[in-house]
C-alpha positions in Angstrom: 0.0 0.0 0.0 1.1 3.9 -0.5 2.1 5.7 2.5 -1.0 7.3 2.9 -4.2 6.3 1.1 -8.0 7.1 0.7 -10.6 4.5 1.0 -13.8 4.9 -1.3 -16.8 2.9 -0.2 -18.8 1.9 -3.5 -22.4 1.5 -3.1 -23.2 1.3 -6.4 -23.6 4.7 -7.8 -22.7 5.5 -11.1 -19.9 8.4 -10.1 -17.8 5.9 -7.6 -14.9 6.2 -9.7 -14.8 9.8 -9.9 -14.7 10.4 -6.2 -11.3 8.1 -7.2 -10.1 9.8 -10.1 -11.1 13.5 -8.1 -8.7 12.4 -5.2 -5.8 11.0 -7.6 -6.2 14.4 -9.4 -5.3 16.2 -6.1 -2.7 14.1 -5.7 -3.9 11.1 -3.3 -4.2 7.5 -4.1 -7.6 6.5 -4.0 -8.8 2.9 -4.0 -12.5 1.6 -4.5 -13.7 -1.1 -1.9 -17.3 -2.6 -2.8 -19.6 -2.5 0.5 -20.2 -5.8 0.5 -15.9 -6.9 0.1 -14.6 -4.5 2.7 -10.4 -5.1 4.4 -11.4 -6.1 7.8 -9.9 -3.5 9.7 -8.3 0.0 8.7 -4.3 0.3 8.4 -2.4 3.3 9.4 -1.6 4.4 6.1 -5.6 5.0 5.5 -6.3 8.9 6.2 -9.8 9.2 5.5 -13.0 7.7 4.2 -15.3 9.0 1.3 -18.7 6.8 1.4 -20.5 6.7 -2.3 -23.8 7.8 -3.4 -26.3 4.2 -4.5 -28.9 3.5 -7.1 -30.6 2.3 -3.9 -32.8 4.0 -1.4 -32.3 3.8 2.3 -34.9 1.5 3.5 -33.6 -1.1 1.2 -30.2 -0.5 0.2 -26.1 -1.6 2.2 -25.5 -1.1 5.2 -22.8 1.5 5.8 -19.5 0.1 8.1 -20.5 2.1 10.9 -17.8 1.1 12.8 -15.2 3.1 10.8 -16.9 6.2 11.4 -14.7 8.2 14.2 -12.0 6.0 13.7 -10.9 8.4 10.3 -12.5 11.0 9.2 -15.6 10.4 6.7 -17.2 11.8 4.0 -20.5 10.1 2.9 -22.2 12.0 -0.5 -26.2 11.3 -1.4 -27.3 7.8 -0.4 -24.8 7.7 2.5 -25.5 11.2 4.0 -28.9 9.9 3.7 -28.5 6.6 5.2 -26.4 8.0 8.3 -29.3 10.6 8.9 -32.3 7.1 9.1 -30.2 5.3 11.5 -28.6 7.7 13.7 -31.8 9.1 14.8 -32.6 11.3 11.9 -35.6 11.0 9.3 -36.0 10.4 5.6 -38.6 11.0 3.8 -38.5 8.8 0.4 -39.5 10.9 -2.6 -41.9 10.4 -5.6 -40.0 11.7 -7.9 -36.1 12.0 -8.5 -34.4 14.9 -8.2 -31.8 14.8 -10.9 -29.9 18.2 -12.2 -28.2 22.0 -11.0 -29.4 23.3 -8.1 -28.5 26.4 -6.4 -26.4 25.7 -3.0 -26.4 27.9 -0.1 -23.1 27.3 2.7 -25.4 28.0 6.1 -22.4 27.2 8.3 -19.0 29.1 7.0 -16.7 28.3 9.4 -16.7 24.8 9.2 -13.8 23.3 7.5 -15.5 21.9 4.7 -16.9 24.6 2.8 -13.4 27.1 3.4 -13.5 29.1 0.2 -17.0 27.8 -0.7 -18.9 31.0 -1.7 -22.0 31.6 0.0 -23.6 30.4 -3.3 -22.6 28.2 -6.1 -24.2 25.2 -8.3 -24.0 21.8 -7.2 -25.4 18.4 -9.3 -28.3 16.4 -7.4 -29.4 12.5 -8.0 -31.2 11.7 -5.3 -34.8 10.3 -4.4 -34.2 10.5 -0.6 -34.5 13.5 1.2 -33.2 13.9 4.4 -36.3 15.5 6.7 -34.8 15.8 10.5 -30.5 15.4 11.2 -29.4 12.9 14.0 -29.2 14.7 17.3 -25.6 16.3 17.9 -25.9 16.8 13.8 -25.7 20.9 12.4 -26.4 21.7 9.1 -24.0 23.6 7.0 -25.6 24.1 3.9 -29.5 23.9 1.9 -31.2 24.4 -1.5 -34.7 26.0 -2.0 -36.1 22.3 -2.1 -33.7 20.9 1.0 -33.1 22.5 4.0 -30.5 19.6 4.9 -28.4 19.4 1.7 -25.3 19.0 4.3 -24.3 18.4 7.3 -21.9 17.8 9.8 -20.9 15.6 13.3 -18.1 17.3 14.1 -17.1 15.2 17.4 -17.3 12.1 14.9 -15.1 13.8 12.4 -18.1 12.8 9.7 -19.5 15.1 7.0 -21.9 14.3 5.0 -23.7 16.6 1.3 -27.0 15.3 -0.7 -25.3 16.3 -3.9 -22.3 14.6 -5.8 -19.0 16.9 -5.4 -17.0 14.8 -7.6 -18.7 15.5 -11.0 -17.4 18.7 -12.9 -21.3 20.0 -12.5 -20.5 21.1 -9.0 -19.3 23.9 -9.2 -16.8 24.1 -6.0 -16.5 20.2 -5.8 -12.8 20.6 -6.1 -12.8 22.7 -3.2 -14.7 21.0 -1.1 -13.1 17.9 -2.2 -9.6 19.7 -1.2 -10.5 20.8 1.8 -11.6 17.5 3.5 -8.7 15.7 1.7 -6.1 18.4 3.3 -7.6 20.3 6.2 -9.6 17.5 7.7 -7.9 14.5 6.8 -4.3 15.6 6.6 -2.8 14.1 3.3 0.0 15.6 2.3 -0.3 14.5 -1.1 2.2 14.7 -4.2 0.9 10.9 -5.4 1.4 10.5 -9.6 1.3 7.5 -11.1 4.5 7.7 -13.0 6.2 7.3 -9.9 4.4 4.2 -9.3 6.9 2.1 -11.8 9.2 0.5 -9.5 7.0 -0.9 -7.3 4.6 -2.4 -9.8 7.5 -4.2 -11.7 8.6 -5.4 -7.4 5.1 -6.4 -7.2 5.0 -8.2 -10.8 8.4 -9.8 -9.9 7.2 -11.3 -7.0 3.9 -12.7 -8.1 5.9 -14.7 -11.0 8.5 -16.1 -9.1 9.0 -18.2 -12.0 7.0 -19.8 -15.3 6.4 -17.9 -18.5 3.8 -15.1 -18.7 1.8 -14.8 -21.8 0.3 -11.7 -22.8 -2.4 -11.1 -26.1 -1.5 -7.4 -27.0 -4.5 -5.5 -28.5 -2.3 -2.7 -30.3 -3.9 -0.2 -27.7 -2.3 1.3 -24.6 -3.4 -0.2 -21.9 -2.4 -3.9 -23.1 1.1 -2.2 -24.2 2.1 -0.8 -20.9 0.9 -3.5 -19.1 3.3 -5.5 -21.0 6.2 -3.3 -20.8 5.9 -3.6 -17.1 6.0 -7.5 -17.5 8.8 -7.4 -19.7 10.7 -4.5 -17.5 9.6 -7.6 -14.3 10.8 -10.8 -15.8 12.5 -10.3 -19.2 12.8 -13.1 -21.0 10.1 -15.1 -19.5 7.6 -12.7 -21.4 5.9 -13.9 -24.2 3.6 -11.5 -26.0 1.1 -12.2 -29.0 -0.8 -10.1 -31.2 -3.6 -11.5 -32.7 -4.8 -10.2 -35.8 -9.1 -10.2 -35.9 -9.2 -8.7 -39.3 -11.0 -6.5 -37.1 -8.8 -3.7 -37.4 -8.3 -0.3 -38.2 -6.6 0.5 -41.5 -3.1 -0.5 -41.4 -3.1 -1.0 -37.6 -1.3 -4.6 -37.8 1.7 -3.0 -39.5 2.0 0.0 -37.6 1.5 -1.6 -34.1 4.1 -4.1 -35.1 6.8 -1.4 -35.9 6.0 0.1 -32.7 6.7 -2.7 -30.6 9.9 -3.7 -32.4 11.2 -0.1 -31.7 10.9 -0.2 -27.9 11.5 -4.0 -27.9 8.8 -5.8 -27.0 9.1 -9.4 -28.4 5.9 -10.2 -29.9 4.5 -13.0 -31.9 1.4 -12.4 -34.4 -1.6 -14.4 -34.8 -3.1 -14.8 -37.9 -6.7 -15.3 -37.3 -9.3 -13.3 -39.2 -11.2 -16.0 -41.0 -11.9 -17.9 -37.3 -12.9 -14.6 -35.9 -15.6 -14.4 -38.8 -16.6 -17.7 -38.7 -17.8 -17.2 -35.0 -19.3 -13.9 -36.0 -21.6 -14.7 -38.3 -25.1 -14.3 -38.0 -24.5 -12.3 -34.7 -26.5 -8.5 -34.1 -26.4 -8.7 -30.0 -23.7 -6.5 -28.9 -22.8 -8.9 -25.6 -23.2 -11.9 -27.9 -20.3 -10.4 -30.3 -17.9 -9.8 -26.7 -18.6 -12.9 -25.5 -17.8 -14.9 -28.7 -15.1 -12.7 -29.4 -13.6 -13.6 -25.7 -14.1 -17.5 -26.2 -12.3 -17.2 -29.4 -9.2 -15.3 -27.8 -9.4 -17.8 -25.0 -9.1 -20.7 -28.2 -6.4 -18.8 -29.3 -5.1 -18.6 -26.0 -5.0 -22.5 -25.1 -3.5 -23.1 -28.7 -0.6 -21.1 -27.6 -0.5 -23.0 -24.4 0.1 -26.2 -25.5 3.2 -24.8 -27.4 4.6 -23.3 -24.4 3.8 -25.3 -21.7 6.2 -23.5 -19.3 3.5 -20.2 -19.0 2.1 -19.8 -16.1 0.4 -16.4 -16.1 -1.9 -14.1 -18.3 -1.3 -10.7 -18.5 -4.4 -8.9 -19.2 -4.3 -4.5 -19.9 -7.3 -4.6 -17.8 -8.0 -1.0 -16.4 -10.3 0.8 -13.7 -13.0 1.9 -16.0 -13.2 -1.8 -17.7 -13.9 -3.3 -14.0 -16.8 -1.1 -13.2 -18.3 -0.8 -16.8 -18.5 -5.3 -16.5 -20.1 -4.9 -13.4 -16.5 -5.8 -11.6 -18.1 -3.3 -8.4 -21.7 -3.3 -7.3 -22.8 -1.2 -10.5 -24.8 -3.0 -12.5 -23.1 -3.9 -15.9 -23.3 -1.6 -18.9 -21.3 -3.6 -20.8 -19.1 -6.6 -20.7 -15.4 -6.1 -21.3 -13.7 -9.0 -22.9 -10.4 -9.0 -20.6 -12.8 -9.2 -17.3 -14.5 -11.6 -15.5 -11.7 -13.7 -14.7 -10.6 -16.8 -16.5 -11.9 -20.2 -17.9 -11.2 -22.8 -14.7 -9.4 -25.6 -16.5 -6.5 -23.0 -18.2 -5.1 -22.6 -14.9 -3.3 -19.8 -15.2 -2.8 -16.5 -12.7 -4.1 -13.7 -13.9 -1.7 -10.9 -13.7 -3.4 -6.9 -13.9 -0.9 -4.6 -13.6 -3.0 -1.8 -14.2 -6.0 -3.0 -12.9 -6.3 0.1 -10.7 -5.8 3.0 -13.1 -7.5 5.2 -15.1 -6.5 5.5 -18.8 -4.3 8.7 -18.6 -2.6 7.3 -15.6 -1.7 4.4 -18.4 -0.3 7.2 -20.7 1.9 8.6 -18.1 3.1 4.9 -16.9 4.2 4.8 -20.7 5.6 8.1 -21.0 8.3 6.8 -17.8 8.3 3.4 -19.3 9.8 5.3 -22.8 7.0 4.7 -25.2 7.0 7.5 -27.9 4.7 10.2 -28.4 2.9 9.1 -31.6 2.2 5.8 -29.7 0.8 7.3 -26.4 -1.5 9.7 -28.6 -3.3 6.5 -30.3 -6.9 7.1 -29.9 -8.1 4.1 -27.9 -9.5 1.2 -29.6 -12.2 -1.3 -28.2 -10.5 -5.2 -27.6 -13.3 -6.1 -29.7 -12.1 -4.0 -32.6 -14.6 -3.0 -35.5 -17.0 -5.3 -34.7 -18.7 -3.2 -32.0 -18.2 0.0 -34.3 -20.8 -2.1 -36.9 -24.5 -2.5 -35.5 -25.7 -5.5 -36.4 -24.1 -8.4 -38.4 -20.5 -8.8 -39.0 -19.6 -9.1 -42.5 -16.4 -8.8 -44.2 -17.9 -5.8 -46.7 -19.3 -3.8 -43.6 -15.6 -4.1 -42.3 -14.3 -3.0 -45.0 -17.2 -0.1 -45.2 -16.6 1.2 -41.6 -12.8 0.7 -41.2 -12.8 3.3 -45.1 -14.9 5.5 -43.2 -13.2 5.7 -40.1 -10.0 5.9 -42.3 -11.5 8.8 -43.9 -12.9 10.3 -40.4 -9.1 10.1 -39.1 -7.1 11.2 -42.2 -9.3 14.3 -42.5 -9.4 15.1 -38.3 -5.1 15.0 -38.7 -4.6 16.8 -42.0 -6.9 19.7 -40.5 -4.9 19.8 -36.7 -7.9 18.1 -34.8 -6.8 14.1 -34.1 -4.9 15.4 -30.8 -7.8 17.8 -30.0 -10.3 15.0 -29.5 -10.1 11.8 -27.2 -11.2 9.8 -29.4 -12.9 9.6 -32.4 -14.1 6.9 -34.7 -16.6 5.9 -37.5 -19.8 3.3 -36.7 -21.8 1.6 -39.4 -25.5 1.8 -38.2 -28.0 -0.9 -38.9 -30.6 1.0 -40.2 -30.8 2.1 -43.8 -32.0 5.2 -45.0 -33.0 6.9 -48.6 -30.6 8.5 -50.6 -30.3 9.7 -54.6 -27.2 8.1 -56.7 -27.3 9.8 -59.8 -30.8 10.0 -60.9 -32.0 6.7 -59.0 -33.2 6.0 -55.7 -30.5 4.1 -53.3 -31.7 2.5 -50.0 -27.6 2.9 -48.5 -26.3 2.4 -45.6 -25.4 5.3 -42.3 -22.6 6.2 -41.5 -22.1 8.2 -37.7 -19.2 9.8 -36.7 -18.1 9.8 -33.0 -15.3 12.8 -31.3 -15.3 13.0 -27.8 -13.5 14.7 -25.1 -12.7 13.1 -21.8 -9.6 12.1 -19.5 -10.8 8.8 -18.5 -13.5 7.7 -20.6 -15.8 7.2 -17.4 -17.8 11.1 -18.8 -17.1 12.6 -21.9 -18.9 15.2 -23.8 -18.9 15.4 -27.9 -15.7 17.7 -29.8 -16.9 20.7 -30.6 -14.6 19.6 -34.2 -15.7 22.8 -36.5 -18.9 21.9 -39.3 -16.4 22.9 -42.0 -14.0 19.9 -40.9 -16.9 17.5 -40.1 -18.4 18.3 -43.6 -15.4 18.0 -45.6 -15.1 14.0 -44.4 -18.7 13.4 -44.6 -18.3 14.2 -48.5 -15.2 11.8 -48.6 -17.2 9.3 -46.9 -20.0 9.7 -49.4 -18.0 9.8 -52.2 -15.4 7.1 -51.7 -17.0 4.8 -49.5 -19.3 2.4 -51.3 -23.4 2.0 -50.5 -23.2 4.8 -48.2 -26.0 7.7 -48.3 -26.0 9.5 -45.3 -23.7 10.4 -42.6 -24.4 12.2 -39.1 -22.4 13.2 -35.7 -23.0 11.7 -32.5 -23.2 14.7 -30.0 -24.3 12.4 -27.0 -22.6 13.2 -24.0 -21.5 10.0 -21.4 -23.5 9.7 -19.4 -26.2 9.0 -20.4 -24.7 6.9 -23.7 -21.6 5.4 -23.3 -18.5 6.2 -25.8 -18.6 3.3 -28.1 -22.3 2.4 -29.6 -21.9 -1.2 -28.5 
């Protein structure tokens, strides 16, 4: 464990891993425990507690662990402000309609340490049902809305503070703040965590838990997968053995260009030739999760195949990162979607699962690659799904959809860099729809196919909002798309936000 630490209680709520990434930001390492999988007691190096907001309400949701409460100093946000309030002699009164959105927040009680440098008012975000009604006797309140006269309070002689609304999404105005000040001026941290520095001790760590054996890793091409496999290497050297697996379910000269890469910062890697198998077990398939799922049993196929090559490995190496866990369902969220390096393995391969970055957000992976010497034009990759292009085409796989969205994404790309906008978006990327619509080829009537273009902003891919890219650029690859991409009549831009759709369509 770090010297000093936060522990983040996950109740299920849909922001659990921003209250993580808002601490890591200021400089503390954060760690997610779900409520139902808690350490049994609390070490030294853990300086404080933040307790999560829940899909649940309070007569039927988790317990909170009660017991830690005075032991550190706590922060519990929506469900768990609300929860502490029932059972410590308080009220709640459980609404009939959700309270979801901006609200204007007025700080009642300045002095307390919480809301230092709060202004009197400022916008906060509310999801909540709950209200709180009456506090817990020896409770004060220290801030309200128009609609709720309790929206926080505090027990000071219990070192526990407790807000209605969610300080760790950008909507909240002072979140930071108050975020800052109960990390610093309640808790104590004195901070200065990065991840870069975390290097060293994750290639200790890995060294130890492969005393010995081989350790195989399938590399996707993306980032996460490549620094996870640096690390290996950096841990055990020769005893590596990475393979790359081509799906012919990749971008437009991906196979060639990830290759290169990993031969200049030497990284032995095998490929995989296996595009036809990957189609085979594709066919026929529309469900989303059915296309993961097969596309997982196929790698694990490929997997065992390699295994009985190499009988000396003894460990998979997986790029498995922080968002992957909770999007699968890995906490007590319920699943949006499945990831296909989660969920642990297949019994009878009997292998140890190695993660090395099982517990980072993907720009933390960017700087562990900047330390571990990974260039620039590889760390600035827009992420790719494992699944590849088959969850970037709704609906059936086919080798001419392929072929239609991985032109169109080619297209979307080529134009974004020649016009100085690939490294202003996230990511961005091309998805053939399912649905046809009408168009006009020449003087007939076409019934073509849809192409929509995705850009988004974000750090982490756990929110992201749509690149503002300029109508000028957007239009010049739409006509490309048009033009050079066959069957294709229409073409439109995503500008969903996540939440409340996610990045990739499928």
């Amino acid at each position: 464990m770090n010297k000093e630490a936060l522990w983040v209680v996950d109740f299920g709520s849909q922001y659990t891993l921003l209250i993580a990434r808002r601490a890591r930001e200021l400089g503390i390492y954060a760690e997610i425990f779900p409520w139902n999988k808690l350490p049994e007691g609390l070490p030294k190096e853990v300086k404080g507690i933040i307790l999560s907001g829940s899909y649940a309400s309070v007569s039927q949701g988790p317990p909170l662990p009660e017991h830690w409460i005075g032991q550190r100093p706590v922060l519990a946000i929506c469900y768990s402000a609300q929860w502490l309030a029932a059972h410590w002699g308080g009220a709640v009164t459980e609404g009939t309609s959700r309270e979801y959105g901006p609200a204007l927040l007025e700080v009642v009680e300045k002095d307390s340490p919480l809301w230092m440098g709060v202004p009197a008012y400022s916008q906060v975000w509310m999801s909540h049902s709950d209200t709180i009604a009456t506090l817990p006797e020896g409770a004060k309140a220290t801030a309200r809305t128009q609609k709720i006269p309790y929206a926080a309070y505090e027990i000071p002689q219990s070192h526990l503070y407790a807000v209605q609304f969610h300080p760790e999404v950008v909507h909240t105005e002072q979140g930071e703040t108050l975020l800052k000040n109960f990390l610093y001026s309640i808790c104590g941290f004195s901070g200065g965590w990065r991840p870069e520095n975390e290097v060293d001790g994750i290639i200790s760590q890995l060294r130890q838990d492969m005393p010995e054996g081989e350790a195989l890793c399938a590399l996707s091409g993306g980032i996460d997968s490549t620094v996870a496999a640096l690390l290996v290497h950096k841990a055990i050297g020769a005893r590596f053995r990475g393979v790359f697996v081509d799906t012919g379910l990749m971008r437009r000269n991906e196979v060639q260009e990830v290759l290169a890469a990993y031969k200049a910062v030497g990284l032995p890697v095998d490929l995989i030739e296996a595009q036809s198998a990957f189609l085979e077990v594709l066919k026929g398939i529309s469900d989303p999760e059915e296309k993961r799922k097969r596309i997982g049993h196929l790698f694990i196929e490929l997997f065992e195949g390699v295994l009985k090559r190499h009988p000396a490995i003894r460990y998979l190496v997986q790029g498995t990162i922080y968002p992957d866990v909770v999007e699968s369902g890995g906490s007590v969220s319920s699943t949006i979607k499945s990831h296909h390096n989660v969920g642990g393995l297949p019994t009878h391969l009997s292998l140890k699962l190695i993660e090395p970055l099982r517990f980072f957000f993907k720009d933390e992976v960017r700087a562990l690659g900047k330390k571990l010497g990974l260039p620039a034009s590889f760390l600035e990759r827009h992420p790719f799904p494992g699944p590849g292009l088959a969850v970037r085409i709704l609906g059936e796989v086919t080798p001419e959809r392929i072929e239609k969205v991985r032109a169109a994404d080619a297209i979307f790309l080529e134009t974004l860099k020649a016009r100085g906008w690939y490294n202003q978006t996230w990511q961005a990327f091309a998805v053939l729809l399912s649905q046809r619509s009408v168009g006009v080829g020449g003087d007939h009537r076409m019934y073509g196919e849809v192409i929509a273009l995705r850009a988004v902003d974000s750090t982490d891919g756990m929110t992201a909002s749509p690149t503002k890219i300029p109508y000028e650029v957007l239009l010049e690859a739409a006509n490309r798309i048009l033009a050079e991409v066959p069957d294709v009549t229409r073409v439109v831009y995503d500008i969903s936000t996540k939440p409340p759709a996610t990045i990739e369509w499928e």
